[in-house]
LUMTI-156578 format. One record per residue: x, y, z of N, C-alpha, C, O in turn; residue in one letter. Coordinates in pm, whole numbers, plus 50000, padded with zeros to 5 digits. Atoms other than C-alpha are relative to their C-alpha. Layout:
<pts>
XYZXYZXYZXYZA ...
</pts>
This chain:
<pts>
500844988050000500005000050000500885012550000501795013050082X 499114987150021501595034949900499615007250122498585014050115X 499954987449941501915054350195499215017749996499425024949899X 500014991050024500425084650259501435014150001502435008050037X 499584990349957502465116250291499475019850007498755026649934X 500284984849991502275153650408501015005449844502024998849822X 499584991450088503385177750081500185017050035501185023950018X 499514988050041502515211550139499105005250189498794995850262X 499844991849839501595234350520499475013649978499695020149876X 500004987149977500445264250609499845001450158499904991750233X 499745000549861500295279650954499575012250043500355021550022X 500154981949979498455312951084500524999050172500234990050251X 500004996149852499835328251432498834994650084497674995450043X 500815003749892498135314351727500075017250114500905025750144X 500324990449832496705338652033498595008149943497745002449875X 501494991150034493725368351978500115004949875500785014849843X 499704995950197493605371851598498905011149985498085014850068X 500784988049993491925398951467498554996049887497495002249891X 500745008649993490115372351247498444996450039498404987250121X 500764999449937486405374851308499034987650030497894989550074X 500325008750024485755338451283500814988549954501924990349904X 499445010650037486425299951220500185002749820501195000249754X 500135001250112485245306950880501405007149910502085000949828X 499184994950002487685335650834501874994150023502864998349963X 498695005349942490785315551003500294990649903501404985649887X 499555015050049490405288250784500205000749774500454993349678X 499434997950116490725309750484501125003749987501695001449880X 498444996950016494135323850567500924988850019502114990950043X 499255014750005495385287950572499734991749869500694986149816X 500165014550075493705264250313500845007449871501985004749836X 498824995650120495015283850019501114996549951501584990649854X 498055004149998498635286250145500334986850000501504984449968X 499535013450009498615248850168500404995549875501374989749828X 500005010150182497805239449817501175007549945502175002049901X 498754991350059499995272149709501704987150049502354979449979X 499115005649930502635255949920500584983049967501704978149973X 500015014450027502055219549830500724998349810501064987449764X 499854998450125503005232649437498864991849903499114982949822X 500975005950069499495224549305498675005549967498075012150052X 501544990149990496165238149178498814991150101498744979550140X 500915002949911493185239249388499074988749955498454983250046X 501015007150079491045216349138500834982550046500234971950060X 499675015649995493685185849203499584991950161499754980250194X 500465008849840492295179049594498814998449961497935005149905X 501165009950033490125153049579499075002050089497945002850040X 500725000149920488605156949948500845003850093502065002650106X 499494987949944488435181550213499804992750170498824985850195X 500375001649919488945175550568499705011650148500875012450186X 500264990349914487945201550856500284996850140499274992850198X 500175004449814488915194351241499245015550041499435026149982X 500654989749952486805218351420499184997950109497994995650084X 500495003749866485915212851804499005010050018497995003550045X 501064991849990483505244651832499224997350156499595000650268X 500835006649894480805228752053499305012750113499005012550232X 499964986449899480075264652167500905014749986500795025850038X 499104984849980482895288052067498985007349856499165019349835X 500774996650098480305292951753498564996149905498594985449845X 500924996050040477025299551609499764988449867498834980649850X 499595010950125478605279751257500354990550035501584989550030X 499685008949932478525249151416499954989749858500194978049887X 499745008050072478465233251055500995007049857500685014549764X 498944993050094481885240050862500374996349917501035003449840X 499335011250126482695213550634500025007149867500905002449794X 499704996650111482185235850326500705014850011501225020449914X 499604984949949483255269550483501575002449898501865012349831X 499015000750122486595258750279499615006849845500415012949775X 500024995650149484865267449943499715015850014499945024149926X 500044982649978484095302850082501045007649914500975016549829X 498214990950052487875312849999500314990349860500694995949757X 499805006650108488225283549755498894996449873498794984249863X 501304997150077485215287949482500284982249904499474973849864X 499515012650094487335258149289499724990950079499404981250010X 500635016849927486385230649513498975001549994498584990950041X 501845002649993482545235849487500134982549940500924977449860X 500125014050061481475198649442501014990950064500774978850058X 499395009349948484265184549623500074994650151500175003450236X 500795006449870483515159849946500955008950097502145012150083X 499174990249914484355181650236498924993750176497844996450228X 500405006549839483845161350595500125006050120501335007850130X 499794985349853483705185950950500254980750069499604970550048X 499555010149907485945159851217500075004550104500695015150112X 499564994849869485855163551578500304988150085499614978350059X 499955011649929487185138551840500865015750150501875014550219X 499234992149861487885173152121501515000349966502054998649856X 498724996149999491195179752201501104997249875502135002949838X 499515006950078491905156651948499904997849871500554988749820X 500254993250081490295173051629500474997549921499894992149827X 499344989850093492895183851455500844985749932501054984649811X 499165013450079494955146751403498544990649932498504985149822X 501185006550023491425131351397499645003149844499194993949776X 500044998750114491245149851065501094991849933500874981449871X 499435004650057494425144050964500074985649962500404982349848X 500025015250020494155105051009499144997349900499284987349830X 500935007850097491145104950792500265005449905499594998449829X 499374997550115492505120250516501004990050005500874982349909X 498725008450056495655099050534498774984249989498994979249879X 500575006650000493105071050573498994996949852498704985749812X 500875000350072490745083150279501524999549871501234994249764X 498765002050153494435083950008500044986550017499764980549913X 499615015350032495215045150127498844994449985498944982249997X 501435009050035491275034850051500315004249799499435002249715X 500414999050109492585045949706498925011349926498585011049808X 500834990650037490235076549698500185011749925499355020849917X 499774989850035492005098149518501865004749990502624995149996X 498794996949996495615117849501500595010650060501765014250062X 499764987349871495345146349743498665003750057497585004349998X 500764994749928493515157649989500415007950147501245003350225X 499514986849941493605192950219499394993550136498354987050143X 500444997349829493315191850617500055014350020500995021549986X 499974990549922492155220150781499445001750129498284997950147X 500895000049913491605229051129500005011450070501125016450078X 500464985749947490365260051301499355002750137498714994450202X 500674999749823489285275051648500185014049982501175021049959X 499944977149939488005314651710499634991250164498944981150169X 500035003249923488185308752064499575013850136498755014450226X 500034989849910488925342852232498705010850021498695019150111X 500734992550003485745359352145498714996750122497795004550146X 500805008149922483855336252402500565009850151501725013850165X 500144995349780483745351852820500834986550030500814975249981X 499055013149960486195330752982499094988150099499334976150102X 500875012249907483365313253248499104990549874498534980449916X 500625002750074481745303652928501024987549866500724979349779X 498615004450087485235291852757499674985850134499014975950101X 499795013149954485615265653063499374991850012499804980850045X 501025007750008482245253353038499744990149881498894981249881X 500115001550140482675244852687501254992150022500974980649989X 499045011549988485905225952754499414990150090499714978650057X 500395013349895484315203653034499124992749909498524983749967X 500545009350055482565188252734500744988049992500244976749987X 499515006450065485715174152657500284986650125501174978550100X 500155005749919484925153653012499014991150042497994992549973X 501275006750014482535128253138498865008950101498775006550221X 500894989949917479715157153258499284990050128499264993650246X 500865007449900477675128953445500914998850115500225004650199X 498904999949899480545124953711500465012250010500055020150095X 499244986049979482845154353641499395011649976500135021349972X 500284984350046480665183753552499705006950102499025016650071X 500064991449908480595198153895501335004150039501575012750124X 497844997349937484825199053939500175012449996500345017949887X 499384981750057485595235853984501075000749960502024993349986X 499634992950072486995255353785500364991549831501404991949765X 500105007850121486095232653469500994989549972501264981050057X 499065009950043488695212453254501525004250046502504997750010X 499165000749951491145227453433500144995450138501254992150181X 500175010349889490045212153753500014984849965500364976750051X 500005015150022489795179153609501894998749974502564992050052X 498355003350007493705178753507500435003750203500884994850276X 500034995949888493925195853855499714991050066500504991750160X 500005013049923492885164054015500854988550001501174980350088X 499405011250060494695143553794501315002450104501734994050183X 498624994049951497925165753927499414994250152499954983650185X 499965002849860496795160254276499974983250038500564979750140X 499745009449966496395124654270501454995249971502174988750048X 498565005050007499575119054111501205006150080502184998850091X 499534995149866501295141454376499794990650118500894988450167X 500695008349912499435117254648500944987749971501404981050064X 499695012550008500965089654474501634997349995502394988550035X 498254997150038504415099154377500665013250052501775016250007X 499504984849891505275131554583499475010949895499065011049778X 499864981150043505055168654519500875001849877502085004049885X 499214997850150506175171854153499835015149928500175017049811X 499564990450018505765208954166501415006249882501275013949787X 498564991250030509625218754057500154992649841500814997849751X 500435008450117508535188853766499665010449892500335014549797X 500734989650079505905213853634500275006249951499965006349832X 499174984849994507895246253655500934995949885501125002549783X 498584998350112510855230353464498864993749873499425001349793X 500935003350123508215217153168499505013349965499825020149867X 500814983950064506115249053157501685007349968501895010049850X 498634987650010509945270853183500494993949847500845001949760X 499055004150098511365246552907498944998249882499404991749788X 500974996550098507895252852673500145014449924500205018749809X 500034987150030508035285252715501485006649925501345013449824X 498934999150059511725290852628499974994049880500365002649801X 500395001450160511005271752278499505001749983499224994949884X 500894994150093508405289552202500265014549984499375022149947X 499574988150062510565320852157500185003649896500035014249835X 499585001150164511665308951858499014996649886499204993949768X 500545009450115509005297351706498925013550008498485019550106X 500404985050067507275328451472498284998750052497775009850036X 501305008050008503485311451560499435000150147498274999750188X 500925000749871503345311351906499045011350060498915021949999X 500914990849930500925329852134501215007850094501655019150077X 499224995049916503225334452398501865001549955502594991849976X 498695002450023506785342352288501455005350127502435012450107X 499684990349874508275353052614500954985050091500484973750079X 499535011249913510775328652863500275003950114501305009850145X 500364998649887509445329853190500665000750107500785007850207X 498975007349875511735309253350499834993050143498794994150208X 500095011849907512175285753613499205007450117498035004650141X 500304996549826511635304453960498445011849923497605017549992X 501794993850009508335322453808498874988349990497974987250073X 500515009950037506865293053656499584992450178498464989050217X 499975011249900507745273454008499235007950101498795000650189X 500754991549893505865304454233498944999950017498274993449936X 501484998950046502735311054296499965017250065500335021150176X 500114985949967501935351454265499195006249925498764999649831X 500784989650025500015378254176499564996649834498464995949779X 499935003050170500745370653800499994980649970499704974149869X 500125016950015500895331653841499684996150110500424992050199X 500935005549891497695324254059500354981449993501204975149931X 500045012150026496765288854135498635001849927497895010849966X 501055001650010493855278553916499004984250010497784982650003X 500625008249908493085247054034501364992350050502324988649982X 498675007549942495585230654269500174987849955499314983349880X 498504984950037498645223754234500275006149874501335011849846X 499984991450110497905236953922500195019549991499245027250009X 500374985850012498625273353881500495006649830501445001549770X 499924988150093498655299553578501154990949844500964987649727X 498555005050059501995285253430499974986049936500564982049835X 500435014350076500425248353400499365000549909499124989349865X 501495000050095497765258653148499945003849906500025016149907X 499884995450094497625260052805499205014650003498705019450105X 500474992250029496305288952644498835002149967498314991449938X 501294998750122492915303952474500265006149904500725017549900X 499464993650167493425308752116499404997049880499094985449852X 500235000950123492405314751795501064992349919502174990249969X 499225003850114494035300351518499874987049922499354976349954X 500375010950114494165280551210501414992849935502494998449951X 498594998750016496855257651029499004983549923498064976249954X 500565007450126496555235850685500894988749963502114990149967X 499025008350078497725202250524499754999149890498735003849840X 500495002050142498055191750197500624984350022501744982050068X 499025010149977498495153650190499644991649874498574993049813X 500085004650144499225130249879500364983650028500704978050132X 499195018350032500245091949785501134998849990501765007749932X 498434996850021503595082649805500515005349895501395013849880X 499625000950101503495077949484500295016549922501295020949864X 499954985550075502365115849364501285005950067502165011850005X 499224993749869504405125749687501415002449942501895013649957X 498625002850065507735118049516500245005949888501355007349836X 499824987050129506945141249226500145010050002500665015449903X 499874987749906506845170749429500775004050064501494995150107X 498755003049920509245186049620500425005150116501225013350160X 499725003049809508825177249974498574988050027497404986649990X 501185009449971507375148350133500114991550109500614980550087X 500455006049870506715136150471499024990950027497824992850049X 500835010049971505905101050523499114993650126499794990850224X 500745008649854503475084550801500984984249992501114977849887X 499665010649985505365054350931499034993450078498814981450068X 501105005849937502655049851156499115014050018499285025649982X 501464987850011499175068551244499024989350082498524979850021X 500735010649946497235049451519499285006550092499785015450160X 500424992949884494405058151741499404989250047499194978549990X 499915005549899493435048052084499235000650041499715006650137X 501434996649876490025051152278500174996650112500854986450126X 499895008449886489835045452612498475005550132497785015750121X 501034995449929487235050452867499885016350042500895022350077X 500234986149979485615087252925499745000950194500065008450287X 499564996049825485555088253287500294991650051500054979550047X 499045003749891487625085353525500384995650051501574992450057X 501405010549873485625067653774500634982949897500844974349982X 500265009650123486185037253451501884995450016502054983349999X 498955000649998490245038753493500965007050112500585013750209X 498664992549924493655050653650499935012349980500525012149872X 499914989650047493365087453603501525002649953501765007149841X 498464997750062497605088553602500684991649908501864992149873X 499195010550080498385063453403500084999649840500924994149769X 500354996650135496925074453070500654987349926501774985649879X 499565012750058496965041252945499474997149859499944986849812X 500294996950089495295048052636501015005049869501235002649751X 498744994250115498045068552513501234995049991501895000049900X 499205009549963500775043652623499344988049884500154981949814X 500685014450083498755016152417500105007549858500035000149760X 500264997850140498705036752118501595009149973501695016549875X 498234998949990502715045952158500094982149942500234979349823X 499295004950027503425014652162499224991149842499994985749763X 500575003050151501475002651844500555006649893500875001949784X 499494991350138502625032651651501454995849983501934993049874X 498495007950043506505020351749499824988149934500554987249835X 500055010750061505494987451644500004992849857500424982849799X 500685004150144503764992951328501305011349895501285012949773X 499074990650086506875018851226501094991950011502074995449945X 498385004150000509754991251343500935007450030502105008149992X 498534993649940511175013951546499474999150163498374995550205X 499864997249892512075020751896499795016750034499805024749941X 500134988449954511525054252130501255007649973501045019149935X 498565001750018515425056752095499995008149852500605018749843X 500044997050141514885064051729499605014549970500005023649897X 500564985250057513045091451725500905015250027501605019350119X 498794980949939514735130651695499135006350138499525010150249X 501204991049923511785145451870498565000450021497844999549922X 501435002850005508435144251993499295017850030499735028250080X 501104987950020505385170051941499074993850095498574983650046X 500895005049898503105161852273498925011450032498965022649982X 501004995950005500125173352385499535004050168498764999050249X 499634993349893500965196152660498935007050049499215017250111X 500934987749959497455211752735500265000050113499275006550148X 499464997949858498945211453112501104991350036501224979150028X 498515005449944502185204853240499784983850039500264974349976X 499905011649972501095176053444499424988549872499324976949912X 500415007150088499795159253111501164996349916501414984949875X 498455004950041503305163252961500754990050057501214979750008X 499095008249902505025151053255499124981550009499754971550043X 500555013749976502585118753262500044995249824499464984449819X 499414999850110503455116252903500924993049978501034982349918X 498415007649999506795109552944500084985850029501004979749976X 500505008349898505535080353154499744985549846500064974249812X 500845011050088503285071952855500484990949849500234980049798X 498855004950126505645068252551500974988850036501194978749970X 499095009049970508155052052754501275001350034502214993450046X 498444990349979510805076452825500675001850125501795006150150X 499445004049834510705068453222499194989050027498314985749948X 501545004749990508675043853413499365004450081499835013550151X 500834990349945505945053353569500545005050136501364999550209X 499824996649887506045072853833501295012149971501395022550036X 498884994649980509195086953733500225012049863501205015749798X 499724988350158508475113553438500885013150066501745017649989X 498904987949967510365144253647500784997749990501505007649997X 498475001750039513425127853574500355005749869501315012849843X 500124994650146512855135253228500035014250012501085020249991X 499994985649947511735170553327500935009550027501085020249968X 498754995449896514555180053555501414996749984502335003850025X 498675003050047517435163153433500485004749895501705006449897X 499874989650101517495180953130499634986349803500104985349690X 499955012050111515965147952921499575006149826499965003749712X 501084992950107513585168852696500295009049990499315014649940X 499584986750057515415201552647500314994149860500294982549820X 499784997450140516265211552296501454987049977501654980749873X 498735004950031519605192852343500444988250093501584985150126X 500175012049910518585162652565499784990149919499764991649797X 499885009950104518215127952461498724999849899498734994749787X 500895002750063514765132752370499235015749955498215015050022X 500344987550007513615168152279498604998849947498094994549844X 501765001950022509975171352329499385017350037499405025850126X 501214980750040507705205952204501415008249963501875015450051X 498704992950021510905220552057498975011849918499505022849934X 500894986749994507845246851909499625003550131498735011750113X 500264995149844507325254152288498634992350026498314990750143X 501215012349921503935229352296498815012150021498935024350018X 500974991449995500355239852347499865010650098499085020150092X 499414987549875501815259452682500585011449925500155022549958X 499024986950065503955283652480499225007149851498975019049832X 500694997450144502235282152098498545008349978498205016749895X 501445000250028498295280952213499684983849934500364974849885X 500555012849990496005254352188498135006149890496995004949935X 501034997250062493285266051951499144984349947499364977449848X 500095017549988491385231252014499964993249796500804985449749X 500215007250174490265221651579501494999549976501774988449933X 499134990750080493875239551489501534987350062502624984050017X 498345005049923496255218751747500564987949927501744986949894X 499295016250103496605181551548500275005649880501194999349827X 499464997150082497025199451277501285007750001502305003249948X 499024993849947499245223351383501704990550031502844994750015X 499285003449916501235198551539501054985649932501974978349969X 499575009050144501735177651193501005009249980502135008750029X 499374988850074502885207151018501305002050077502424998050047X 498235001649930505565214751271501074991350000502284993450013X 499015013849974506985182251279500615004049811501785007349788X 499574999050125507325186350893500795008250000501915004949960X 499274988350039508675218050891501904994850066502924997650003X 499015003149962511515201251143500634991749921501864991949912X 499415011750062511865171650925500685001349820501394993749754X 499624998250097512255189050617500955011749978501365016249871X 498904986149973514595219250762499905010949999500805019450003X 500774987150070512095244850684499765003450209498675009050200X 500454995149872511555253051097500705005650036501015002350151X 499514988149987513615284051084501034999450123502104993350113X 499424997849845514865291851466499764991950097500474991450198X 500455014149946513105262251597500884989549963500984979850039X 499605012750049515025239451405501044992450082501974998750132X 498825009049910517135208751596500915001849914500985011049832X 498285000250076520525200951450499494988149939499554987449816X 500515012950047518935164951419498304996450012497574994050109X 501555001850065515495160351248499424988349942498474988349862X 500395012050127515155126451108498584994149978497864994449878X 501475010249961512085105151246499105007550134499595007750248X 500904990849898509125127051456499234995450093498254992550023X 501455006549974506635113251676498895011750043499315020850115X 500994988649965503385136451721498814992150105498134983450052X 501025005949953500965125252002499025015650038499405026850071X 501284992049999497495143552022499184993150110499214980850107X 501555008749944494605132252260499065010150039499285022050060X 501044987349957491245146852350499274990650126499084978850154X 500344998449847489925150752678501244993550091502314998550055X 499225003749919492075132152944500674987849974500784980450072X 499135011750096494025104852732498894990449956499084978349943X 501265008850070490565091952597499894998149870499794987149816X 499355004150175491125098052230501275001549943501615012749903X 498235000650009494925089152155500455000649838499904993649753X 499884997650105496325099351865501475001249994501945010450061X 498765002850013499885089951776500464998949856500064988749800X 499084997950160501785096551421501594998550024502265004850106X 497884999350020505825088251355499765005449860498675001349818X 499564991250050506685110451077501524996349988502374993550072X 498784996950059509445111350830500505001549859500434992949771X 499675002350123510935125950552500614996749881501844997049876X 499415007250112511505112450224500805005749852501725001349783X 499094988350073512245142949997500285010950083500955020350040X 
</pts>
């Protein structure tokens, strides 16, 4: 079976866009993809949309919102994907999914989030979808109380991993200086990150300010092809693997720290790529809160459990550690514009793998892994990445 691959990217700034809409966001992206991909708009076969919404908008049906800006796709199948947090790969998989059914020879991902225009008590209400409401929908202070528990039990279980946090959020935020896209481009640093003050409250314990992704607009495009076309073009980023994971929606149903979901769909994606963790240059994780990183580490395989601050603190996951993970600074530093992030989070990896990631870029780029999930490691979404031109 020919492989899919990524071809062509686009990427709008993440944070308060000026943007008055999904519809709007998702035209300053699909364009630049195809532009980008070196191809006319008429050769994508089928369109895919991640777009979590569920409340940040009115256009709660987007799937053609693409032909708005693109008049040349009228007529062509255009699918709206949501799986929450997890959106944005959820697209991407089914596009790479709809080239190996043979459907065709390209097809565009896009995914989008206006986010900031929403009241913030109204913003966290709208994330606790991405939770099981029948149990958790009374947790204060929304989906950031639910990680907020998570953090506290795994504190309970394995000590005070505080100074954990601090060095994850400090070492997000410091790569996301470099990277032209983020929301936040600013490096905090250790002893702010690790405080708790005026400017970095707690918002749900031991969570404070510093653990928590962002609210953000923003949009960000693929273009993806067959190996075969892929190799005519010139750039092309293969899937070695692409695997997703379900796992129970509450809590109450599992381990809350163990995110065993996303551990099960690690080790499938090493499996089905014939490689090891060892292998990879760098991982793209799915940092919507520190302690989700740090149990991360856990989940790939990079400590064992219990023991992800080693990773943290020892300097495993800096830029120039064995394993360099969010070298774009992660949804802590970039933004987390929920449709926008799996996509987003493709594209970056490409841009590393093909040398195009400017000030971001490692020294060593070869083989990527991207993990995504939505809500609390319930929909797992794991890609290895690598390129071929």
């Amino acid at each position: 079976m020919s492989e899919a691959c990524i071809v062509g990217w686009s990427h709008s700034p993440f944070g308060k866009l000026e943007e008055p809409d999904a519809e709007a966001l998702i035209a300053r992206v699909a364009r630049a993809a195809i532009e980008d991909a070196g191809i006319a708009p008429a050769e994508i076969g089928a369109i895919f949309v991640g777009h979590f919404n569920n409340g940040f908008s009115k256009q709660d049906f987007p799937s053609s919102l693409v032909l708005q800006s693109l008049p040349e796709l009228r007529f062509t199948p255009s699918t709206r994907v949501e799986n929450a947090c997890a959106t944005g790969s959820a697209a991407v998989h089914g596009a790479r999914e709809w080239l190996a059914a043979g459907r065709g020879r390209f097809a565009l991902v896009v995914g989008a989030e206006k986010m900031t225009a929403t009241p913030g008590p109204q913003i966290g209400d709208i994330l606790l979808s991405a939770s099981y409401r029948r149990e958790e929908g009374d947790i204060p202070a929304g989906f950031a109380g639910v990680f907020g528990r998570i953090a506290d039990l795994y504190f309970q279980r394995h000590g005070d991993q505080s100074d954990a946090l601090a060095a994850i959020a400090a070492k997000n935020h410091r790569n996301g200086v470099a990277n032209p896209y983020a929301q936040m481009r600013k490096d905090l640093g250790f002893a702010f990150c690790r405080a708790e003050s005026e400017k970095n409250p707690f918002v749900a314990r031991p969570l404070k300010r510093t653990d928590c992704s962002l609210v953000s607009d923003g949009a960000a495009a693929l273009v993806l092809a067959d190996e075969d076309t892929a190799q005519t073009l010139g750039k092309a980023v293969r899937f070695r693997a692409a695997v997703q994971v379900n796992d129970f929606l509450p809590l109450s149903r599992r381990d809350p720290i163990a995110f065993e979901g996303a551990a099960e769909a690690w080790r499938r994606a090493l499996a089905a790529s014939s490689l090891a963790l060892t292998d990879l240059s760098f991982v793209e994780t799915h940092d919507c809160f520190t302690i989700a990183e740090l149990i991360e580490y856990e989940a790939m395989g990079l400590t064992p459990a219990g023991q992800g601050a080693r990773a943290a603190l020892e300097g495993w996951t800096q830029k120039d550690g064995r394993l360099p993970v969010n070298p774009s600074g992660g949804l802590k530093s970039k933004g987390h514009p929920i449709g926008a992030t799996g996509v987003s989070m493709h594209a970056l990896a490409a841009m590393q793998l093909t040398g195009q990631a400017g000030e971001m870029q490692l020294p060593r780029a070869d083989i990527a892994g991207v993990f995504n999930m939505g809500g609390a490691a319930v929909a797992n979404y794991v890609s290895v990445l690598e390129a071929i031109k």
